[in-house]
C-alpha positions in Angstrom: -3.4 -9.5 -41.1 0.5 -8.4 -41.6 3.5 -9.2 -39.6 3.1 -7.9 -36.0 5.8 -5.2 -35.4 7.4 -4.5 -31.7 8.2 -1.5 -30.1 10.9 -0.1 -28.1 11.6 3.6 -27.1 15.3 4.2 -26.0 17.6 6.7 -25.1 21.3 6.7 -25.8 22.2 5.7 -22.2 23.2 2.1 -21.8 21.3 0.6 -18.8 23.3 -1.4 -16.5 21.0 -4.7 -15.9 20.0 -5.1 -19.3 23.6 -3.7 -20.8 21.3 -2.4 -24.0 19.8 1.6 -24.6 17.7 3.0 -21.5 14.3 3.0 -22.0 12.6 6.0 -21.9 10.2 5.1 -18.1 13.8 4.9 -16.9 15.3 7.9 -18.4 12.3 10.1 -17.6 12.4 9.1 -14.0 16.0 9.6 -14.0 15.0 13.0 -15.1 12.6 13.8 -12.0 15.0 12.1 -9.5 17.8 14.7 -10.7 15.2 17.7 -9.8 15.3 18.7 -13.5 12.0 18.7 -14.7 9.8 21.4 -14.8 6.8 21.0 -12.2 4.5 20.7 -15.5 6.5 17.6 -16.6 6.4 16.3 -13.3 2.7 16.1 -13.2 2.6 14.8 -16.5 4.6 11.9 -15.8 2.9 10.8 -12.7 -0.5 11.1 -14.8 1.3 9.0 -17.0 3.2 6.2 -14.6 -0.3 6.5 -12.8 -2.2 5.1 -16.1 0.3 2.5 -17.0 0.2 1.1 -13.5 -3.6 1.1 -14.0 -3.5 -0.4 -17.7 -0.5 -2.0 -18.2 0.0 -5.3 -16.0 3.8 -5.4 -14.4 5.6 -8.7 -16.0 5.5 -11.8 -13.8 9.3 -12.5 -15.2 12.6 -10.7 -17.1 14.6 -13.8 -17.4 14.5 -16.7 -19.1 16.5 -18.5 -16.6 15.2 -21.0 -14.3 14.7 -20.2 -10.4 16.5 -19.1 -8.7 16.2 -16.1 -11.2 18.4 -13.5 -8.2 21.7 -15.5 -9.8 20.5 -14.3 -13.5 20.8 -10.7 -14.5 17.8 -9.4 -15.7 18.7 -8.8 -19.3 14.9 -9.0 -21.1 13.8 -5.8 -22.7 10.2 -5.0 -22.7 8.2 -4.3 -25.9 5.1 -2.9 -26.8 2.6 -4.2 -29.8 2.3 -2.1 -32.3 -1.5 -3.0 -31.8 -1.6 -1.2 -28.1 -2.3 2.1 -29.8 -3.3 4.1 -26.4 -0.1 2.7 -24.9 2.0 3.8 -27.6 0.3 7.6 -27.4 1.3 7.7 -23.3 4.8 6.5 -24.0 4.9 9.4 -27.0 4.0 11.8 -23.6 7.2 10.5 -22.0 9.5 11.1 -25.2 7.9 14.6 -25.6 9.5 15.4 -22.0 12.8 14.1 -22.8 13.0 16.2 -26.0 12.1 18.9 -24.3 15.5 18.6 -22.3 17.4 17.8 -25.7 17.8 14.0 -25.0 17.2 11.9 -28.2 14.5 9.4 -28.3 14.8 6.7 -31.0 12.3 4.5 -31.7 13.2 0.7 -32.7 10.9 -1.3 -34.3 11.1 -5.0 -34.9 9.5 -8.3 -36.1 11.8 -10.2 -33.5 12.3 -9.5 -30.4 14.3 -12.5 -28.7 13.6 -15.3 -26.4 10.0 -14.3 -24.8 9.8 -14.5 -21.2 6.6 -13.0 -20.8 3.3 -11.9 -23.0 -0.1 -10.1 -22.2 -2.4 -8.3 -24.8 -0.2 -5.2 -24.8 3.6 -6.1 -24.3 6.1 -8.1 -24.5 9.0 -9.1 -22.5 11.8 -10.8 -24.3 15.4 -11.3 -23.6 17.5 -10.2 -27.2 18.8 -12.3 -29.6 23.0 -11.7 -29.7 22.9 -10.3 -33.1 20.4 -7.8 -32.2 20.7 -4.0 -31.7 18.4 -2.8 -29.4 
């Protein structure tokens, strides 16, 4: 068995919590807030949000700091496996919609991800090391 690899899918956009590149569930929903997907896109990512909420539990933390974690910004990117192939195919759904509209998608793709906060079968949620680019 190799090295397991991490996955990230970000936009240019620097997200204010996390002060790293938007991920794309944010960026597409920024998208639909705005009005500016077409009613297609908009069914397409409520089938998708709809499936991750059914197969994808919702971290229990994104900080490593101890309680009370409402002083700590919530700095912890999420990650998925490079094993959670089905995962990966709905989050390639999400990107589709933002090319469509011209915003860039770049994929990262890592061995480390930081100090882990949180793990399941599928993801992981990690706050980044300092020398990381993500």
């Amino acid at each position: 068995m190799g090295i397991a690899m991490y996955l990230r899918f970000v936009v240019a956009q620097i997200d204010e919590d996390s002060e790293r590149a938007l991920g794309v569930f944010h960026a597409v929903r920024y998208l639909r807030d705005a009005g500016e997907l077409h009613p297609f896109e908009e069914e397409q990512h409520d089938m998708v949000r709809w499936w991750f909420n059914e197969n994808l539990e919702r971290p229990t933390r994104f900080t490593a700091a101890k309680a009370p974690f409402y002083r700590k910004r919530n700095r912890a990117l999420s990650w998925f496996k490079d094993t959670a192939a089905e995962h990966l195919a709905y989050m390639r759904e999400l990107v589709a919609i933002l090319e469509n509209h011209g915003i860039h998608v770049r994929t990262l793709k890592v061995k480390r991800v930081g100090y882990v906060v949180y793990e399941d079968e599928y993801q992981l949620v990690a706050e980044p090391f300092a020398d990381m680019n993500c």
